[in-house]
N, C-alpha and C positions, 0 to 999 in steps of 0.2 A: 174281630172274631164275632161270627152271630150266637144267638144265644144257645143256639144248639152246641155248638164247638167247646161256648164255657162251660155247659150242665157236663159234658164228655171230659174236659180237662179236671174238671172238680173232683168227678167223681173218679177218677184214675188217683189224683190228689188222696179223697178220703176211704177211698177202699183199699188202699195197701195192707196187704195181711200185718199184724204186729206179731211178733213172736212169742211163746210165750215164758216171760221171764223167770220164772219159776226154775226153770232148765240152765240158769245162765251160772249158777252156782248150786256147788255140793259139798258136802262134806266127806273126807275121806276117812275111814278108820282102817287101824294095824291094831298090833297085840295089846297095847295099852292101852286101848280105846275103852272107855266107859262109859255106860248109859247114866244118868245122875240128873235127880229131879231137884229142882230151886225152891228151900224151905219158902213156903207158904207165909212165914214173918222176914223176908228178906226185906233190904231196906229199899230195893230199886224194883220200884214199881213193874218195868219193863220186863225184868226176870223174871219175877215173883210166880210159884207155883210152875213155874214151866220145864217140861223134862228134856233133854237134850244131851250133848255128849259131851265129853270130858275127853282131852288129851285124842281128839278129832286134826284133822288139818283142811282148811278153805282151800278150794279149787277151782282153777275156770274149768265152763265146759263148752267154750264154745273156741273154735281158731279165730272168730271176727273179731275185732278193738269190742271192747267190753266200755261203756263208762260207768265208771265206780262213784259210789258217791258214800260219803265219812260222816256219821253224824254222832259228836261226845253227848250223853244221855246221861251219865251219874259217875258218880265214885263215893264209895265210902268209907275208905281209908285215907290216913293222916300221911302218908309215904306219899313221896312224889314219884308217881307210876307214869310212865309214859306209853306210846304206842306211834311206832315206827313202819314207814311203809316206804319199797321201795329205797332204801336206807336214809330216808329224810324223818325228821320227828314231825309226827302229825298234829297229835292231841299230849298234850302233861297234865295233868291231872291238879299242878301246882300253878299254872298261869292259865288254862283254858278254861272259856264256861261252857257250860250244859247249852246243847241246843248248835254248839259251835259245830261249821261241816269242813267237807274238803272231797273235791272233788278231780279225779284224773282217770286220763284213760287206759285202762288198759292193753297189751300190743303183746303179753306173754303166752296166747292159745292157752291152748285146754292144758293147763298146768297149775302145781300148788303158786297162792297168790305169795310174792313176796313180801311179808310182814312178821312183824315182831315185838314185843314187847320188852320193856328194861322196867324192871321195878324198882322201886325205891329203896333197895338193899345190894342192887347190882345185880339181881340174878337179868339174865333172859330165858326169855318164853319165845321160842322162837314158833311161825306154822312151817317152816322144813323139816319133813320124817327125815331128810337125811340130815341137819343137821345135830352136832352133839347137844344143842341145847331145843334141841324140839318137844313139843307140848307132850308132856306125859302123862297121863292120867292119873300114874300113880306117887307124881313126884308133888313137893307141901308148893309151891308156884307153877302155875299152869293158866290155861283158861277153859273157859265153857263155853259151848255153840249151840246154837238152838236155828234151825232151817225151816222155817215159815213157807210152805208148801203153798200156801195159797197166793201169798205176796210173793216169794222168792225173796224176800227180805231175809236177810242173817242177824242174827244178835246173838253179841259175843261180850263174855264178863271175864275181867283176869281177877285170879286169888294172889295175891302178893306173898300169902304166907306169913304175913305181917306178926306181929307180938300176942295177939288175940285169935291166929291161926284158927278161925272159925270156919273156910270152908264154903262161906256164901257167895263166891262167886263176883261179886260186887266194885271189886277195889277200882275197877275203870269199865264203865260199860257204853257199849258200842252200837251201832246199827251199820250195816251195810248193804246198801242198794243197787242192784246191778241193771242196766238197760244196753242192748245193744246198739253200736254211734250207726246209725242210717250211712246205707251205701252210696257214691254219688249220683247211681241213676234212681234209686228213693227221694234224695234231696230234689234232683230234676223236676220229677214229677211233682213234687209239694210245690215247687217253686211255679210251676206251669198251670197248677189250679189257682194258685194265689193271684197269677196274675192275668187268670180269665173270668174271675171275681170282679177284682177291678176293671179290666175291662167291660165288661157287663157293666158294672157299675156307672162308669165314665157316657156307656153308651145308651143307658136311663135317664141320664142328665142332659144327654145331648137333645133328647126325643122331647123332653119335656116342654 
């Protein structure tokens, strides 16, 4: 390939439009939905001062595979809270550390994501409006969502409703990150500048 062909392959390679992620997740609200700002002395840095909604539900918005990516950020509670996705347990609050991730794709379209929460008292926090135990805003165990408009990042806090029924949001907090998985003719063309790179490369070596 002359070096015309690999500047052409490259640049097909690095001009692929990205989408933009922001769009790839939403938050849905119904009647129980509430607006509710995260006290300013909260103990998870990540929340802290941030306004966001209460008894909301996460949503794709796209029909593409989404990949999701999980990342445990705090808890402040002494209950072993866990957090449930696709009916497998993700994050417990009782064996995981901070910082811990998990990543899977998803294949559900533009729909509420499968997840849920089981606190350390038995309740569930479910994100289905249709199920009986979906996020209420105005029930003492729920969570909080905050939609980061500029990252399309989500961060979500469960209340467990624990013994000190404080309200901070805090008892297991989350991040979620969404990108869309590259089509097969996207992978092509990465795959077809990468390897008019190298070629190029191989054929600087040769000349030398």
């Amino acid at each position: 390939m002359n070096k015309i062909g690999c500047s052409i392959a490259l640049g097909l390679a690095l001009g692929i439009p990205i989408p933009a992620q922001a769009a790839l997740l939403d938050l849905y609200q119904d009647a129980d939905t509430l607006e509710y700002t995260i006290p300013a002395s909260n103990d998870s840095k990540a929340l802290e001062g941030l306004t966001g909604l209460i008894g909301s539900h996460v949503v794709a918005t796209s029909d593409r595979p989404i990949q999701l990516i999980f990342e445990y950020l705090y808890k402040e509670a002494n209950a072993a809270n866990s957090f449930w996705f696709n009916g497998m347990e993700i994050f417990n609050t009782a064996t995981s550390k901070f910082g811990d991730t998990y990543s899977q794709v998803w294949h559900g379209g533009a729909s509420v994501l499968d997840f849920s929460f089981l606190t350390g008292f038995g309740d569930i926090v479910s994100n289905d409006p249709e199920s009986e135990h979906q996020n209420n805003g105005s029930a003492p165990y729920r969570f909080f969502a905050y939609l980061d408009e500029l990252t399309g990042d989500l961060l979500i806090g469960l209340d467990d409703s624990g013994a000190r029924a404080d309200g901070d949001q805090d008892d297991l907090v989350l991040r979620i990150k969404a990108h869309l998985v590259p089509e097969p003719a996207t992978l092509g063309l990465l795959g077809l500048g990468v390897l008019g790179v190298g070629v190029s490369r191989a054929g600087r070596r040769s000349d030398a």
